[in-house]
C-alpha positions as CSV (number, residue, x, y, z in Angstrom):
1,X,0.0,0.0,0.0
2,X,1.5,3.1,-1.1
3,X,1.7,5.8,1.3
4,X,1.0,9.7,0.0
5,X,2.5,12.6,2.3
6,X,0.4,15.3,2.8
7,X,2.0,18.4,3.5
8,X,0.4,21.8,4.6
9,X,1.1,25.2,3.8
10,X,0.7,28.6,5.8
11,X,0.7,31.2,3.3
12,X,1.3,33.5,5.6
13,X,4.1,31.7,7.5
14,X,5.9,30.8,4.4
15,X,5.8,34.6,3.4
16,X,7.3,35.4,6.6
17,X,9.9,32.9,6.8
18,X,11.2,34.0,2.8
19,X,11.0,37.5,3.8
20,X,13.8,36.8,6.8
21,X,16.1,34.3,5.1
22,X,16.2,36.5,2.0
23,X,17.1,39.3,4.6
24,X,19.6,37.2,6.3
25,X,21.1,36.3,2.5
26,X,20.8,39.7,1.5
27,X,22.8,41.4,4.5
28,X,25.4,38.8,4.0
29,X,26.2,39.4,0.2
30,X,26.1,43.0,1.1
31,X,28.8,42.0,3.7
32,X,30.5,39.7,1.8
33,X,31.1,42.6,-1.4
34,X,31.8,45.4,1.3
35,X,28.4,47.1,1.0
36,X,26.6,49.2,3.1
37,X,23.1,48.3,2.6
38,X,19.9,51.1,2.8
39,X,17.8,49.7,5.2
40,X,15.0,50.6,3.5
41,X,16.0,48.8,0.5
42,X,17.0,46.1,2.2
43,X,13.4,45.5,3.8
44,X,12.3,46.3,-0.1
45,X,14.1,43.8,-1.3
46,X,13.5,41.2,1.2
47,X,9.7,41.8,1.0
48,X,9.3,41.5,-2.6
49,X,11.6,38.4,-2.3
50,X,8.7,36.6,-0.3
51,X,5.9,38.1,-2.1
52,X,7.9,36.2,-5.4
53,X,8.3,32.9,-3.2
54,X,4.3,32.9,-2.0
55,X,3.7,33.7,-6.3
56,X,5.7,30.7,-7.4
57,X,4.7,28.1,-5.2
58,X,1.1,29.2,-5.7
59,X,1.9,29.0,-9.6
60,X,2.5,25.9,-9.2
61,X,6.1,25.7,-11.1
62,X,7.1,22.2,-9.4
63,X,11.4,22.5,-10.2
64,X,10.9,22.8,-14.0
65,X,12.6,25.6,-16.2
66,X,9.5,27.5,-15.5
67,X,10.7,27.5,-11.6
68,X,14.2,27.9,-12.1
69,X,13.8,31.1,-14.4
70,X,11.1,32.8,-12.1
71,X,13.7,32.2,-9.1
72,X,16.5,34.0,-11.3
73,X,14.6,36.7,-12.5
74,X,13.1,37.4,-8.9
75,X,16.8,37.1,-7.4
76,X,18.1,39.8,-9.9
77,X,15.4,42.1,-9.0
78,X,15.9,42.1,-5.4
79,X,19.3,42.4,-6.2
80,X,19.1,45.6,-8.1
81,X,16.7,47.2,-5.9
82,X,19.0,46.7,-2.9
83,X,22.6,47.4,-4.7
84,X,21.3,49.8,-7.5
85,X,24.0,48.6,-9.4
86,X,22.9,46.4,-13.0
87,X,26.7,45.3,-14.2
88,X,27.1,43.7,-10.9
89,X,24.1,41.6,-10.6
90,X,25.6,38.3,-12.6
91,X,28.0,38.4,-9.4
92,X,25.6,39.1,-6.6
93,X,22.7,36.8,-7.7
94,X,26.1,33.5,-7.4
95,X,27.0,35.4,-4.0
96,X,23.2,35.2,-3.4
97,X,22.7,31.6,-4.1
98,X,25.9,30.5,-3.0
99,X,24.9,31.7,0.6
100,X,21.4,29.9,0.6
101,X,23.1,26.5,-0.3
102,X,25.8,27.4,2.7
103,X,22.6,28.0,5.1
104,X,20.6,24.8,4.0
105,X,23.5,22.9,4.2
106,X,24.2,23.9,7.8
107,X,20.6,23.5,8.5
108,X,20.6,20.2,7.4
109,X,23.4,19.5,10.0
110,X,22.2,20.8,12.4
111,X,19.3,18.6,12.3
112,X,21.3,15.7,11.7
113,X,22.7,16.7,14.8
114,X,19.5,16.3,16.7
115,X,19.6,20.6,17.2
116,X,16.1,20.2,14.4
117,X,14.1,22.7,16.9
118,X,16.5,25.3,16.6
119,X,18.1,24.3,13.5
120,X,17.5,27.8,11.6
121,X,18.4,30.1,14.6
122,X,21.9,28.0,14.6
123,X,21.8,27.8,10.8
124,X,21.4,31.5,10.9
125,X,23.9,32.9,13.6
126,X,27.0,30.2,12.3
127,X,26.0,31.8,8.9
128,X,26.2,35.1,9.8
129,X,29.8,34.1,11.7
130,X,31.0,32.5,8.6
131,X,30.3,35.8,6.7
132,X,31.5,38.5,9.4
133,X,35.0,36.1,9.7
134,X,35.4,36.2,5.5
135,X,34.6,39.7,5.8
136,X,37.2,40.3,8.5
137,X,39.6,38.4,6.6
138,X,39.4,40.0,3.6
139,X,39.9,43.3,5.5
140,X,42.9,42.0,6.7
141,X,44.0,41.5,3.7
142,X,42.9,44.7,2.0
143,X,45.0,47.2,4.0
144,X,48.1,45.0,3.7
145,X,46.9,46.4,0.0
146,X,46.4,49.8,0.6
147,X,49.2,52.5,-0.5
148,X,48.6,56.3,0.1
149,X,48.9,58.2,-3.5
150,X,49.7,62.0,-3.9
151,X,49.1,62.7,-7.9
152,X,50.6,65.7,-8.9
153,X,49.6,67.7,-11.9
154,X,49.8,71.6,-12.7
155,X,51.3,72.6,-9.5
156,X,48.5,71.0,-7.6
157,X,48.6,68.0,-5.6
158,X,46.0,65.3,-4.5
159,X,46.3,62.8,-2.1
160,X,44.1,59.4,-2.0
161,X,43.8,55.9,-0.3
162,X,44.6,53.5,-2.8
163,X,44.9,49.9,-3.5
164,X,46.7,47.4,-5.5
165,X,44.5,45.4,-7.4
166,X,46.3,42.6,-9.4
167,X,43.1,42.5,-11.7
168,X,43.8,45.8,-12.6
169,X,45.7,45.4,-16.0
170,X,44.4,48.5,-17.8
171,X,46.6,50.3,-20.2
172,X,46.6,53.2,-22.2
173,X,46.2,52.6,-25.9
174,X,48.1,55.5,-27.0
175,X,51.4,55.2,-25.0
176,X,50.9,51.5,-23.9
177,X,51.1,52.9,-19.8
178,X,48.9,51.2,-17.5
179,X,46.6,52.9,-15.9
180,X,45.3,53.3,-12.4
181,X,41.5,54.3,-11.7
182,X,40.7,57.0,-9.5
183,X,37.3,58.7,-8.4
184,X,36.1,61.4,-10.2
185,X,36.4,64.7,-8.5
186,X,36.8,68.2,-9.6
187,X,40.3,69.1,-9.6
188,X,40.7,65.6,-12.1
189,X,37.8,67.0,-14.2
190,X,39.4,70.4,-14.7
191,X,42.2,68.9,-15.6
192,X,40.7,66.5,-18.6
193,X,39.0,69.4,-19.9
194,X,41.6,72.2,-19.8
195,X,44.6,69.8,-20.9
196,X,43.4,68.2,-23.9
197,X,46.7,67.1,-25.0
198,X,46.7,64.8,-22.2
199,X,43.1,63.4,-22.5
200,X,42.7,59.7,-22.8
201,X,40.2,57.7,-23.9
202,X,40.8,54.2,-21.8
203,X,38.3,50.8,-23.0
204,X,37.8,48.8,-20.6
205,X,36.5,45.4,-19.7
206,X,34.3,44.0,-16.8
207,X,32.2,41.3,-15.6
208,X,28.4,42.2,-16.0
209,X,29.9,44.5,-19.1
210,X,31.4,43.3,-22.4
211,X,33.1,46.8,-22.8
212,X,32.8,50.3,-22.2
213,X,35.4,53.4,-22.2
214,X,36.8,55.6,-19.4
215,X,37.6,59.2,-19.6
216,X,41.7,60.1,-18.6
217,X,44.4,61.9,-18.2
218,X,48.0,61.7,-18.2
219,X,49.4,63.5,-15.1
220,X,53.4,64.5,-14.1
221,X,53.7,62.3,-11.1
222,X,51.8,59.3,-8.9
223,X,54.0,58.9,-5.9
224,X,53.1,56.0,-4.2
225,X,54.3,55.6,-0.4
226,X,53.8,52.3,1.0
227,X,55.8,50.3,4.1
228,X,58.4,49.4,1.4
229,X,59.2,52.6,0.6
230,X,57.8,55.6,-1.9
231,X,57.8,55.2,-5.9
232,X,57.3,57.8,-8.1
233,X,56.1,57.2,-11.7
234,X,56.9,60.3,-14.2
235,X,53.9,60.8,-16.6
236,X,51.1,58.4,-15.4
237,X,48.1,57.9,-17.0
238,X,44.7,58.2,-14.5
239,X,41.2,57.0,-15.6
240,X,39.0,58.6,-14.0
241,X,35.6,56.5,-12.7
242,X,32.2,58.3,-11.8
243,X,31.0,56.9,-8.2
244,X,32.5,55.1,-5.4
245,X,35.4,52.4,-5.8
246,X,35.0,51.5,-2.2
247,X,31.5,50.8,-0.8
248,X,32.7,51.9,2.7
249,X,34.8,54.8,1.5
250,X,38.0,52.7,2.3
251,X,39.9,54.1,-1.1
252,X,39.6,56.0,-4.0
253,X,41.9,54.7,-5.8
254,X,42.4,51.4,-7.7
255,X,46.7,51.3,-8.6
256,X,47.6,49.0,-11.9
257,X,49.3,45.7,-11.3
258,X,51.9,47.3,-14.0
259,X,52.7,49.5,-12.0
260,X,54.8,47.4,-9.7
């Protein structure tokens, strides 16, 4: 005699519960990529993240194609209304998804553990560990990264937090220079328009992107002091990139691998 399960559903109890894991996943990729999220957006986010859950299971989807793209077309939505940012969302939505397997999996230990009546609680806090420790680590590693920059240009002199990126491989198409990315501000945008014998026109390519072009500028001098000393490169070529490299204001400045 075959036996048929029989499960039950609270509508309102599985809204809630998608509306706090997606919060939970949420705050950690925001952790994880060194954003600050709005509040606001991130209760957005997680909201319409349940709402989509609740609209899927009650469309009836099973684990189809059908399912699969609703899920990835939900999880890029939330993702854009919580990071604003479209190029990005390819890596956020694998963060995303990445972190939900990471939490089941735990859940599912913790049960196996016999913890089952406060397997999410512990599924949640050794999550949010995991991702504060990674976060921490990659900190760490950051500042051993970060070099403090003085360009100079026309007398005038600007100093920023920078950081060696070794994915940073940019170079100038005109002189064959690498270039170094710094954020736009208006001494830098004085200088591309009042020096247009030193204007650059850098192409670029990024994840999220196929290609695009940055505006630059070839300057006298980046000095770069670091704890191995100071270096000073004669004519460098700057790109210059409107917003913030850093999501928590860190640096301002991304320095080319060439460079070193």
């Amino acid at each position: 005699m075959e036996v048929i399960a029989i499960y039950e559903v609270y509508v309102d109890v599985y809204f809630v519960e998608n509306v706090l894991l997606d919060m939970l996943v949420l705050l950690s990729v925001a952790l994880l990529l060194g954003k600050r999220p709005v509040p606001g957006r991130l209760f957005a986010s997680s909201v319409l993240g349940g709402a989509g859950a609740v609209l899927i299971l009650w469309a009836g989807f099973g684990y189809g194609i059908a399912y699969v793209l609703s899920v990835l077309v939900l999880d890029m939505i939330m993702c854009l209304i919580l990071f604003s940012n479209i190029r990005q969302i390819p890596v956020q939505v694998i963060y995303f998804h990445g972190l939900g397997f990471i939490y089941t999996k735990i859940g599912s230990c913790m049960a196996a553990l016999g913890i089952g009546r406060f397997e999410r609680i512990a599924a949640s806090v050794l999550l949010v560990a995991a991702v504060l420790f990674v976060g921490s680590y990659q900190k760490k590693q950051e500042r051993k990264r970060l070099y403090t920059v003085r360009i100079v240009e026309g007398g005038k002199q600007l100093d920023f937090q920078a950081l060696f990126d070794t994915g940073n491989s940019l170079t100038d198409p005109y002189t064959g220079k690498p270039v170094s990315i710094v954020e736009e501000n208006e001494d830098i945008l004085c200088w591309l328009h009042e020096k247009p014998h030193k204007y650059r026109i850098i192409p670029f390519r990024s994840i999220g992107r196929k290609n695009g072009i940055l505006e630059g500028t070839e300057v006298e001098e980046l000095i770069i002091c670091g704890k191995e000393g100071q270096k000073v490169e004669k004519d460098a070529v700057i790109a210059v990139y409107k917003g913030n490299l850093s999501g928590d204001g860190t640096f301002q400045m991304i320095l080319n691998q060439g460079l070193f």
